[in-house]
C-alpha positions in Angstrom: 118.8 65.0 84.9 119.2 67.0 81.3 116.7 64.0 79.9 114.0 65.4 82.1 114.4 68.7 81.6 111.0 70.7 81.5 112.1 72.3 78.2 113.0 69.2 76.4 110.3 67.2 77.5 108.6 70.2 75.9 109.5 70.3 72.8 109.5 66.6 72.1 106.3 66.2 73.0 105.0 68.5 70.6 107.2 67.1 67.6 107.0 63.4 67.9 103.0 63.3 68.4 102.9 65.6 65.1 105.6 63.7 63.0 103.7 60.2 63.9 100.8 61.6 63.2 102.0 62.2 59.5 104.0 59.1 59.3 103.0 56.5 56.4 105.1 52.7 55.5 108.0 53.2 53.5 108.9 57.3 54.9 112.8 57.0 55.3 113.8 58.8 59.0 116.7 59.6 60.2 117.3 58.2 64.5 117.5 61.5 67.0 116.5 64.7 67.1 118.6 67.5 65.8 118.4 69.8 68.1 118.1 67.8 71.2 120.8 68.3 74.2 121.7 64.7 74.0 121.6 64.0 70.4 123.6 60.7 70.6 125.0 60.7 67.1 127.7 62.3 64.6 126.7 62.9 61.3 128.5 60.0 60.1 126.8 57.7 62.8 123.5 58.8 62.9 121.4 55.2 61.9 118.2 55.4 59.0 115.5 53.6 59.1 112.4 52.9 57.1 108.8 53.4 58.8 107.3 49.8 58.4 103.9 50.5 59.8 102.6 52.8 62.4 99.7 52.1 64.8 97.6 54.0 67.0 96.6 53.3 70.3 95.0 55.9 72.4 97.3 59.2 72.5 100.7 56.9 71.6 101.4 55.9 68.3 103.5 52.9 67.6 106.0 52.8 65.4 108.0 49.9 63.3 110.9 50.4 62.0 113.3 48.9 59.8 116.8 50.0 60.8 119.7 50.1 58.2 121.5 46.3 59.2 117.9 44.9 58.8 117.1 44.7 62.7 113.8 45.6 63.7 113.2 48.5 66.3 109.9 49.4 67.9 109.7 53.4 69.1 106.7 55.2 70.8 105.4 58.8 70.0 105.7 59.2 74.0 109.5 58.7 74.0 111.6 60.2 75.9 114.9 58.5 74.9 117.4 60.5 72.7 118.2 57.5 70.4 114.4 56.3 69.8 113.7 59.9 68.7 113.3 60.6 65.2 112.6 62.7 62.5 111.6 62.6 58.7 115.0 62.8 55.6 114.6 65.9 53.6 113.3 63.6 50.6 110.4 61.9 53.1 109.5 65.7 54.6 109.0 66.6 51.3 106.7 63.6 50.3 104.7 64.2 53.6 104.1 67.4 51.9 102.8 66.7 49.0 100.4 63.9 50.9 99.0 66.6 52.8 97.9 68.8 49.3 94.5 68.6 48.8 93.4 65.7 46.8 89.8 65.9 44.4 88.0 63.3 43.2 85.9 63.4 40.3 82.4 63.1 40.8 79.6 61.9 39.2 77.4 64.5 39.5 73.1 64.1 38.5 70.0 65.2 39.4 69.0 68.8 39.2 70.6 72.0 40.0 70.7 71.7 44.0 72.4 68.6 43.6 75.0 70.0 42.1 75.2 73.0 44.2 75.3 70.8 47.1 78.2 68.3 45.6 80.2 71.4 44.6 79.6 72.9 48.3 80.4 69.8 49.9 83.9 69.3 48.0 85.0 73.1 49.2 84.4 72.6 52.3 86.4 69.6 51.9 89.3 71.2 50.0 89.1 73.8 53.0 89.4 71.2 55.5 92.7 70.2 53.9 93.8 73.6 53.4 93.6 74.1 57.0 95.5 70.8 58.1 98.1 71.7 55.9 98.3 75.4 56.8 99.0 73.8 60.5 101.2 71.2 59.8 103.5 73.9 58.2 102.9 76.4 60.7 103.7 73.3 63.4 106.8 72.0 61.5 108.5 75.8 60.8 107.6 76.7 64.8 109.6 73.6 65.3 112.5 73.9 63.0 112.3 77.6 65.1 112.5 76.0 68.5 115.4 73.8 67.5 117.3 76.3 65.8 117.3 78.4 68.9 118.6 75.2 71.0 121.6 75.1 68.2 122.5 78.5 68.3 123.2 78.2 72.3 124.8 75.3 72.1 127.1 76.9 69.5 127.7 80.1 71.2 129.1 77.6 74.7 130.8 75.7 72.6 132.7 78.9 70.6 130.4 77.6 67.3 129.3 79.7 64.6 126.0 78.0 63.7 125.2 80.6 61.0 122.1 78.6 59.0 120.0 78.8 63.0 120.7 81.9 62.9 119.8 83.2 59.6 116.4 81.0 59.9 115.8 82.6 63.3 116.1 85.8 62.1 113.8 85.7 59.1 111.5 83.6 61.5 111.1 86.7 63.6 111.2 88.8 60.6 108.2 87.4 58.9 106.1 86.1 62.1 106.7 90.7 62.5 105.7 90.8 59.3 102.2 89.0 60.4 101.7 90.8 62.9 101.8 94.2 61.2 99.9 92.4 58.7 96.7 90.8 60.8 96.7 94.5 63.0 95.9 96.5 59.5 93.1 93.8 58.4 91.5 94.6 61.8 91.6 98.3 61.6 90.1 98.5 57.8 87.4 96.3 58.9 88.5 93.8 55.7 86.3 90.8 55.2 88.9 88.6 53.6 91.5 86.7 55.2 95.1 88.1 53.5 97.6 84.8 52.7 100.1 86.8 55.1 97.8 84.8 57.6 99.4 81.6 56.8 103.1 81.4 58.0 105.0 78.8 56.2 
């Protein structure tokens, strides 16, 4: 059965985990997975919703939702199903975003000199930290998009489609994750000690 194909079961189980993950009350999603064999929806069907609250239990996250006719639906990050799927509007993606910028706090900072050293340490190796998450959750989210794009441009070219956005976003993904490549292998061979930004795909 296509809904338990090895490939599929793949792929959504690297993007739901990693979209609930990021999930906060009042993102706006949109039901299914672009992308996904059996989508279920047209673009003039496809249902919204508003994350209500999200849980975590173990390895699953729960997930409330709000649906557009005011029902209620309750999804899991472990889904399966191609209409309890879903994934973030454009306007939510770019809000879980900004949460994941790094965020300082002003401190209060006394005593002597080591003090200070060791609050200012402390707060880089917090805005590291963040740095970091971020650097993967792009680097998660663009892999995706990748993956998807890829499933898009088959379906297309069975279906006599042109799909030319997939395609363009496939070929600069390849382009620039070359470009990284080439990139990483000439910081090796001059023995550099800094990590170049070409490091960080996204």
């Amino acid at each position: 059965m296509a809904a338990y194909d090895a490939d599929r079961i793949s792929k959504i189980s690297q993007i739901m985990p990693q979209f609930s993950d990021v999930a906060r009350p009042g993102d706006r999603v949109l039901m299914g997975l672009e992308g996904d064999p059996l989508f279920p929806y047209s673009s003039e069907s496809r249902p919204g919703a508003t994350i209500m609250d999200v849980q975590k239990s173990g390895d699953e996250y729960l997930i409330d939702l709000q649906m557009g006719d005011g029902s209620t639906k309750h999804v899991s990050s472990l889904t399966l199903s191609p209409t309890e799927t879903w994934e973030f509007t454009e306007d939510a993606f770019r809000g879980v975003l900004d949460r994941q910028e790094p965020e300082t706090q002003p401190s209060d900072y006394r005593g002597n000199d080591n003090s200070v050293e060791s609050e200012i340490s402390q707060l880089r190796a917090e805005l590291d930290t963040e740095r970091q998450t971020t650097r993967d959750f792009h680097n998660t989210f663009i892999a995706t998009l990748h993956e998807l794009a890829s499933d898009v441009c088959k379906l297309a070219s069975s279906n006599g489609g042109n799909a030319k956005f997939c395609k363009t976003f496939n070929q600069e993904y390849k382009r620039m994750m070359s470009s990284r490549e080439e990139n990483v292998g000439s910081e090796m061979s001059s023995d550099s000690d800094s990590m170049s930004s070409t490091s960080d795909f996204y």
